[in-house]
MIVORO-714394 format. One line per 8 residues: number of its first residue (from 1); for each residue z, y, x of C-alpha. Coordinates in nm, 2 decimals, padded with zeros to 4 digits. Each point is the difference from the previous one (the first is absolute). Last residue first. Example, Ala and Ser with C-alpha at 12.3 -4.5 7.8 and 13.67 -1.06 7.14 Angstrom:
2> 00.71/-00.11/01.37 ~ 00.07/-00.34/-00.14 .
***
This chain:
382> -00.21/-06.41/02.80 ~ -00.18/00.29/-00.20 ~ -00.25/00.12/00.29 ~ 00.08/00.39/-00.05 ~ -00.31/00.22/-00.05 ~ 00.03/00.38/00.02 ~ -00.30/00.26/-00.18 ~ 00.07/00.36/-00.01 .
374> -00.28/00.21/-00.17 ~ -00.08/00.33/-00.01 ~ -00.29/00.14/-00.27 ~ -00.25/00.23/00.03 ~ -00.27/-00.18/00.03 ~ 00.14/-00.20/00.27 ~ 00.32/00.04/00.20 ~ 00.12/-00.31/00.15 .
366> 00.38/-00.13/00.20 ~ 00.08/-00.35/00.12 ~ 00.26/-00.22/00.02 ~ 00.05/-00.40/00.16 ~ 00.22/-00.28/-00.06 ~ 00.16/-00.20/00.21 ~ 00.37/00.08/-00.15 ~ 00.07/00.23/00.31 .
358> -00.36/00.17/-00.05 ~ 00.10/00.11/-00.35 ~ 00.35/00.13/00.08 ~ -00.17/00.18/00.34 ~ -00.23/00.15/-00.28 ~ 00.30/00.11/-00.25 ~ 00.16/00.16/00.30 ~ -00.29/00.18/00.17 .
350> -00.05/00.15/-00.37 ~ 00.34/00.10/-00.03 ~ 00.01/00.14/00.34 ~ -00.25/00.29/-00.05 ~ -00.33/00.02/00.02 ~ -00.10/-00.01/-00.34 ~ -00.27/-00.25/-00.19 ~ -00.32/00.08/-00.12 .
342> -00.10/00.25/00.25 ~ -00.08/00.32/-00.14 ~ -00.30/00.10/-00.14 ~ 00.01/00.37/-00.17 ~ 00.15/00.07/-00.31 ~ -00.30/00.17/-00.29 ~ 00.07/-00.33/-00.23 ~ 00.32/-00.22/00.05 .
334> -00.08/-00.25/00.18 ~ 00.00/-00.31/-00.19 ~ 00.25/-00.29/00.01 ~ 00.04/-00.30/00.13 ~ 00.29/-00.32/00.09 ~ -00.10/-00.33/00.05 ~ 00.22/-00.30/00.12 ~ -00.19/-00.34/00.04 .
326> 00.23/-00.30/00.03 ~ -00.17/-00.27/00.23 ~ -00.01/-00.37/-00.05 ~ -00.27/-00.03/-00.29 ~ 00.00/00.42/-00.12 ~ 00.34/00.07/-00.17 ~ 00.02/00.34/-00.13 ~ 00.17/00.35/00.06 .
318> -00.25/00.25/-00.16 ~ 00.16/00.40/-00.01 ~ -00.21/00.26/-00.11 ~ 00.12/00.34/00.03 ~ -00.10/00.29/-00.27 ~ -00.04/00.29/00.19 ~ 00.28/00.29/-00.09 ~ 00.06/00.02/00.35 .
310> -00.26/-00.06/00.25 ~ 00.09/00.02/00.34 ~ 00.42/00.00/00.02 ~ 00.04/-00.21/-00.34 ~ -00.24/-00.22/00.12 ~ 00.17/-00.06/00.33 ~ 00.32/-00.05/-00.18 ~ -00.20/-00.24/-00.20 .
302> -00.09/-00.19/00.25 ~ 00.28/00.02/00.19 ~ 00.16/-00.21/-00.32 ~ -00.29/-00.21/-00.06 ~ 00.05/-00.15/00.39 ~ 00.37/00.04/-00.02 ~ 00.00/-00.24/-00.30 ~ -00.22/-00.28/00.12 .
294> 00.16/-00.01/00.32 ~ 00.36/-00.07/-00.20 ~ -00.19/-00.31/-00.19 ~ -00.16/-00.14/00.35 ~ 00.44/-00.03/00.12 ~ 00.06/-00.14/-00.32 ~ -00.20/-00.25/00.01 ~ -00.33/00.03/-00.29 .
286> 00.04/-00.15/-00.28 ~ 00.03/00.30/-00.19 ~ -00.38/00.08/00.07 ~ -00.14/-00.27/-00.15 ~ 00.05/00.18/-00.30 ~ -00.27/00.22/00.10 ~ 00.07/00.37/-00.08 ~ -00.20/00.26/-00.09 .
278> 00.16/00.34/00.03 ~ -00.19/00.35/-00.14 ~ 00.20/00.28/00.14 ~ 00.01/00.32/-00.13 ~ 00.11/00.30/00.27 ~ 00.17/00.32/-00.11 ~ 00.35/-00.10/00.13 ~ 00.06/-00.17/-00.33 .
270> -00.28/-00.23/00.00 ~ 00.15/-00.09/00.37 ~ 00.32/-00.07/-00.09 ~ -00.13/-00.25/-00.30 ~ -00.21/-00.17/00.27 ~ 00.23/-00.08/00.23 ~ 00.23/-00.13/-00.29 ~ -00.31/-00.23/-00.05 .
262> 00.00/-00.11/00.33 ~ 00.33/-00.12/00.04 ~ -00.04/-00.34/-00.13 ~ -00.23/-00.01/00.32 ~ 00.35/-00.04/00.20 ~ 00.24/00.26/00.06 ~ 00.13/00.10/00.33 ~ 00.35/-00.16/00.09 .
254> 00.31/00.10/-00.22 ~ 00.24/00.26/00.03 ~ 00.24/00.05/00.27 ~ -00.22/00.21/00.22 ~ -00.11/00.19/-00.29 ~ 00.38/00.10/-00.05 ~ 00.05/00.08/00.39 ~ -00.31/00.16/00.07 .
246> -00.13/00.21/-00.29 ~ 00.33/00.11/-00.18 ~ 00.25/00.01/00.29 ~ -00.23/00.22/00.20 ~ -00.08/00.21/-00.34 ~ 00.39/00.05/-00.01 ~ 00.05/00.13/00.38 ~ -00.35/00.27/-00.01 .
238> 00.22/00.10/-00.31 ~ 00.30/00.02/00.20 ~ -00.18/00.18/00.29 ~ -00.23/00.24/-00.24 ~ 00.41/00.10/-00.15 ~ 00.10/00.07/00.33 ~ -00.31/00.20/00.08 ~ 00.04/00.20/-00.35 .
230> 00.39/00.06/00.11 ~ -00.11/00.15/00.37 ~ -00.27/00.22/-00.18 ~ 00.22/00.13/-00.25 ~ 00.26/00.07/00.30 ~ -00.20/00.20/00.22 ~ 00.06/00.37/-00.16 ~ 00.35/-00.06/00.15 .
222> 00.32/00.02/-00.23 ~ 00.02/-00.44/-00.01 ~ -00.16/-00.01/00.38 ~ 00.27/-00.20/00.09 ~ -00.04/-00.24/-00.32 ~ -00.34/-00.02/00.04 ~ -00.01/-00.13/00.35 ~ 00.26/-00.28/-00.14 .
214> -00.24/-00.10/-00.25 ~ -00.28/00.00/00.22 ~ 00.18/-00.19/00.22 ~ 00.11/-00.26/-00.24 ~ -00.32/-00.04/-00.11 ~ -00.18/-00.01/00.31 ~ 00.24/-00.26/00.09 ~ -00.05/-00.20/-00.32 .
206> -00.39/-00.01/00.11 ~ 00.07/-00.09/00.36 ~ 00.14/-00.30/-00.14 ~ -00.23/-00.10/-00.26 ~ -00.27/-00.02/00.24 ~ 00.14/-00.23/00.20 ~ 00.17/-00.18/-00.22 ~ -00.23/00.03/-00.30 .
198> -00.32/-00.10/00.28 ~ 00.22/-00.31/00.13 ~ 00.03/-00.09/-00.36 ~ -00.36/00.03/-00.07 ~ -00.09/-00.22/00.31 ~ 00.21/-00.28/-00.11 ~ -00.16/00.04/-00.37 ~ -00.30/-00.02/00.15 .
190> 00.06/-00.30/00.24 ~ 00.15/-00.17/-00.30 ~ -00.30/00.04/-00.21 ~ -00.25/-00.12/00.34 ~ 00.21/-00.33/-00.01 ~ -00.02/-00.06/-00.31 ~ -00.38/00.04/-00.02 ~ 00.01/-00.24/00.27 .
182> 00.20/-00.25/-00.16 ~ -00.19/00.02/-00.31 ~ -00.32/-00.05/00.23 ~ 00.18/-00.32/00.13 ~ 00.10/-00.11/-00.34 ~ -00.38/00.05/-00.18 ~ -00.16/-00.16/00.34 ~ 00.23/-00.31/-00.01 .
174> -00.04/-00.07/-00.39 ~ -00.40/00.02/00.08 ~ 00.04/-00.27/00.32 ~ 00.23/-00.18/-00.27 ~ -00.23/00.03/-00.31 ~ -00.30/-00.06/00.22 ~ 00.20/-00.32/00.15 ~ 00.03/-00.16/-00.39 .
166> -00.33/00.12/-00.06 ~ -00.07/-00.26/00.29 ~ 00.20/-00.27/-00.10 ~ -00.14/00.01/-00.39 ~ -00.33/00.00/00.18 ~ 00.07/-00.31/00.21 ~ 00.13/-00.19/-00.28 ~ -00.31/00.08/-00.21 .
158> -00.22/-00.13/00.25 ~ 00.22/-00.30/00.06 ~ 00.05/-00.11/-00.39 ~ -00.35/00.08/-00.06 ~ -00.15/-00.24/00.26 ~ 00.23/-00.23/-00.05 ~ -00.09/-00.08/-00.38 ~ -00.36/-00.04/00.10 .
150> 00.02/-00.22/00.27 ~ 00.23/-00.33/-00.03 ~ 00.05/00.06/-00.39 ~ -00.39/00.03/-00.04 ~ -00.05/-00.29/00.25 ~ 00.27/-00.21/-00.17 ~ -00.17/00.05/-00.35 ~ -00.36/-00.04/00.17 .
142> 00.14/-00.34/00.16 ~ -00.26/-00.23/-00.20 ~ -00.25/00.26/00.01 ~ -00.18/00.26/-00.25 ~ -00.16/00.24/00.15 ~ 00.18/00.34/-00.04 ~ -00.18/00.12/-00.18 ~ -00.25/-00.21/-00.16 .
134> 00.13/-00.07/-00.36 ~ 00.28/00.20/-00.07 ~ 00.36/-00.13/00.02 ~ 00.10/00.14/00.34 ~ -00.12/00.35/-00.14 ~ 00.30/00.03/-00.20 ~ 00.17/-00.08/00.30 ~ -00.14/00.29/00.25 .
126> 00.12/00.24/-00.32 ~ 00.32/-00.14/-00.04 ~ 00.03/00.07/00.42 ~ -00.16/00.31/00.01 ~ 00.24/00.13/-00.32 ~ 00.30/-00.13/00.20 ~ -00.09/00.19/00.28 ~ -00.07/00.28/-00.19 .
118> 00.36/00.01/-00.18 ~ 00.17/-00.08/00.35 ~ -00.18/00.27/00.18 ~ 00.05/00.27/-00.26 ~ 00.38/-00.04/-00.02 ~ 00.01/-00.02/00.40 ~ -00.18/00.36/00.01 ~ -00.28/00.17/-00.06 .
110> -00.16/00.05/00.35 ~ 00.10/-00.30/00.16 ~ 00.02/-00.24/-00.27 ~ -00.31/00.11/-00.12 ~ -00.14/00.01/00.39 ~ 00.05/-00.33/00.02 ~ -00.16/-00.14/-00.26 ~ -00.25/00.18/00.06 .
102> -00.07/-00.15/00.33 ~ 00.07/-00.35/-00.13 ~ -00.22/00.01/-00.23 ~ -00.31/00.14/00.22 ~ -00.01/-00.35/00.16 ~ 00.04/-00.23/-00.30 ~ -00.38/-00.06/-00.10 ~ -00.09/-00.24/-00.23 .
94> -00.32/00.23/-00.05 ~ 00.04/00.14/-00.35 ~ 00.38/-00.12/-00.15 ~ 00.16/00.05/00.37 ~ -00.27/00.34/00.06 ~ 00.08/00.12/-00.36 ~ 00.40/-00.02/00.04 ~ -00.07/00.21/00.36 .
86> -00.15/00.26/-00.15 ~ 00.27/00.06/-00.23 ~ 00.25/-00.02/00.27 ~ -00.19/00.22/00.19 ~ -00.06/00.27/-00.26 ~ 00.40/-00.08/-00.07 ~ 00.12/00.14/00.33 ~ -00.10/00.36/-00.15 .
78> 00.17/00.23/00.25 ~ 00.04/-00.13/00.33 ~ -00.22/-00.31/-00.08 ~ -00.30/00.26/00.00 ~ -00.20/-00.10/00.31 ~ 00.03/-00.36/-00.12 ~ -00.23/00.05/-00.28 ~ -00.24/00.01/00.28 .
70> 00.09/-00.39/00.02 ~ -00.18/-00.09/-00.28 ~ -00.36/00.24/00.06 ~ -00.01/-00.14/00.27 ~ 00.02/-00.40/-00.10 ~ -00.23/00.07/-00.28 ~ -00.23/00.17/00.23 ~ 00.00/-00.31/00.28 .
62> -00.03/-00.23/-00.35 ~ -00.31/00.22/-00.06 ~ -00.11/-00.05/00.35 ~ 00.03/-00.40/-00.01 ~ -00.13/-00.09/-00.31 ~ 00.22/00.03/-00.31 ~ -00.04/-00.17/-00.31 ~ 00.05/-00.38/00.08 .
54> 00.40/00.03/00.03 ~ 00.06/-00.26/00.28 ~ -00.37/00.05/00.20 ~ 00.07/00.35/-00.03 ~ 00.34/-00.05/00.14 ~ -00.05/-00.22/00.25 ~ -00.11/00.16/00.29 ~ 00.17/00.34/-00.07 .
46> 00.34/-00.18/00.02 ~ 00.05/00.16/00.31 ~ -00.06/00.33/-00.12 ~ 00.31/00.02/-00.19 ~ 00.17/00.02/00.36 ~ -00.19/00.28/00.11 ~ 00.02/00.19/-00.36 ~ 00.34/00.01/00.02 .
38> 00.08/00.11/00.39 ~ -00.20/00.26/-00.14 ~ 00.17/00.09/-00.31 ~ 00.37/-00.01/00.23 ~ -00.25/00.20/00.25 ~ -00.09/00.27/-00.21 ~ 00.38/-00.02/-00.18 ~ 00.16/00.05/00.34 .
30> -00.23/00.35/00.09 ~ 00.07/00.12/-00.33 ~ 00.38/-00.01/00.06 ~ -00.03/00.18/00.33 ~ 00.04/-00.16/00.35 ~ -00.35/-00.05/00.15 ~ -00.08/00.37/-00.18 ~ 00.26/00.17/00.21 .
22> -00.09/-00.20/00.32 ~ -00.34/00.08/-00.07 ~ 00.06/00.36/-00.03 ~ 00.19/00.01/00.36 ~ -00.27/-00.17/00.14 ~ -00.28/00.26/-00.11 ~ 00.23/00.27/00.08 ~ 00.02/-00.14/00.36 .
14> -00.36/-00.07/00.01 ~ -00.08/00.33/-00.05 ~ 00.31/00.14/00.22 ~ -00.22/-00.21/00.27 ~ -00.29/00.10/-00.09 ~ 00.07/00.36/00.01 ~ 00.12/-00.07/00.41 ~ -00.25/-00.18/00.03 .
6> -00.21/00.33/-00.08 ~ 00.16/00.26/00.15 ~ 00.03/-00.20/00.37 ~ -00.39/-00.06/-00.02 ~ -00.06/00.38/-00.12 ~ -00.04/00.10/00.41 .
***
């Protein structure tokens, strides 16, 4: 009777398993463990001869050595130069040129095609300067013609492929900024498009009322009626003027601010009754526009929440980079002798700054703990 229960369970099991793998299989991380892999195997082919070539190294420590060196290739993301480093050591160490060319690479890639010239010219003055010292490389009549023949190209190419490839990250990146610009465009026209339906519409029935009112007041001019006829024309017009004010002028003002925005957040908020403390990453501002307008309406519920829950708290607010995610954290304390609430409202601000989150891939969540709510959103940052 459980048989049915249980496959199925395996089978979501194994679907979440899948699904995970497929997320991992394509992430950056996932692409430098094999780039330092694919590394190490071909490195390992000279295993044979390099202790016999350097006469320090047996075979496991040169195994070690060769490990340890292309590890450093789980970092070319951000520090290319470990590699690079590394890889000067292995040509002037153990003659080798395999992990060279990875790093070279991923300099270029990573820090652009100023960086990848300037170290591949610094790999090939260095490679020469070692030309001319006893023993490496052994000296033979075509050594000159063998350096030129093997050394020079192999920086050349691996630095032309990684100035070709940040080249197609700036493009793929330039692509992603322009079509989220489009859309966030596209969502402020359809705004303003539905604010000036809601003045017509609206608007309309509103200047009717008026004019009724007025009218109705005018009959009833020597009736005890007539106050309350001219106070409901005068609600109408004003009713009429805040319409104008909110939709039509807001409408035609500029898109939601970016994380420069924050601080006048803030301000408002220590005036309301509520301090905020703001920590900023400057990372932050480099963020698309589309990621920077997220930012803002996640701090900003948050502090309306705050301001609902626990005002006079001290709020505070943490936007920072963290490797390709950008952390957004916003707490404060409960205000002592209140009882628990949930951290976050009900309402449809807070279903609209998560459905914001999740449309950028990123995720939110909601914690009280000792006394303290916490909102916690993360935005990948490309």
């Amino acid at each position: 009777m459980q048989v049915k229960p249980v496959a199925s369970a395996l089978r979501a099991a194994t679907a979440a398993g899948r699904r995970r793998a497929e997320r991992w299989a394509g992430s950056p991380r996932a692409l430098d463990v094999l780039t330092a892999l694919s590394c190490l195997a071909l490195m390992a082919l000279d295993l044979p001869g390099l202790a016999a070539d350097d006469n320090s190294l047996d075979g496991l420590q040169a195994a070690a050595v060769l490990t340890a060196g292309s590890a450093t290739l789980l970092l070319r993301r951000r520090t290319p130069w470990l590699a690079y480093a590394t890889a000067l050591v292995f040509i002037g160490w153990l003659h080798e040129l395999t992990l060279v060319q990875f790093a070279l690479y991923s300099v270029a890639r990573y820090k652009g095609r100023g960086a990848g010239v300037a170290a591949a010219v610094g790999y090939v003055a260095f490679a020469f300067a070692l030309f001319h010292l006893p023993g490496w490389p052994h000296h033979k009549a075509d050594t000159l013609s063998a350096f030129l023949g093997l050394v020079v190209p192999i920086g050349v190419l691996a630095t032309a492929v990684g100035i070709a490839a940040n080249r197609q990250d700036l493009v793929r990146e330039l692509d992603a900024r322009r079509a989220e610009a489009a859309v966030l465009h596209a969502v402020q026209q359809e705004r303003t498009s539905v604010a000036r339906d809601v003045h017509d519409f609206v608007g309309r029935e509103l200047t009717l009322l008026t004019v009724r009112s007025e009218v109705l007041s005018t009959r009833a001019r020597r009736t005890p009626y007539a106050k309350d006829f001219e106070e409901l024309a005068d609600t109408a017009r004003r009713a009429h003027l805040v319409l104008n004010e909110i939709i039509v002028q807001r409408g035609e003002r500029a898109t939601t601010p970016g994380v420069e925005g924050l601080s006048v957040l803030a301000e408002q908020s220590g005036r309301a009754g509520s301090p905020v403390r703001l920590r900023l990453d400057p990372d932050a501002h480099t963020l698309s526009p589309l990621r920077q307008a997220a930012v803002y309406r996640v701090v900003q519920e948050c502090l309306t929440n705050a301001a609902k829950h626990a005002r006079g708290e001290t709020v505070e607010v943490s936007v920072a980079a963290d490797g390709p995610q950008l952390r957004i954290s916003v707490s404060n304390r409960l205000p002592t002798g209140t009882p628990g609430r949930a951290p976050v409202s009900a309402g449809s601000g807070t279903a609209s700054m998560s459905e914001r989150v999740r449309s950028l891939g990123g995720s939110l969540t909601a914690t009280r703990k000792d006394g303290t709510y916490e909102v916690v959103a993360t935005l990948p940052r490309h």
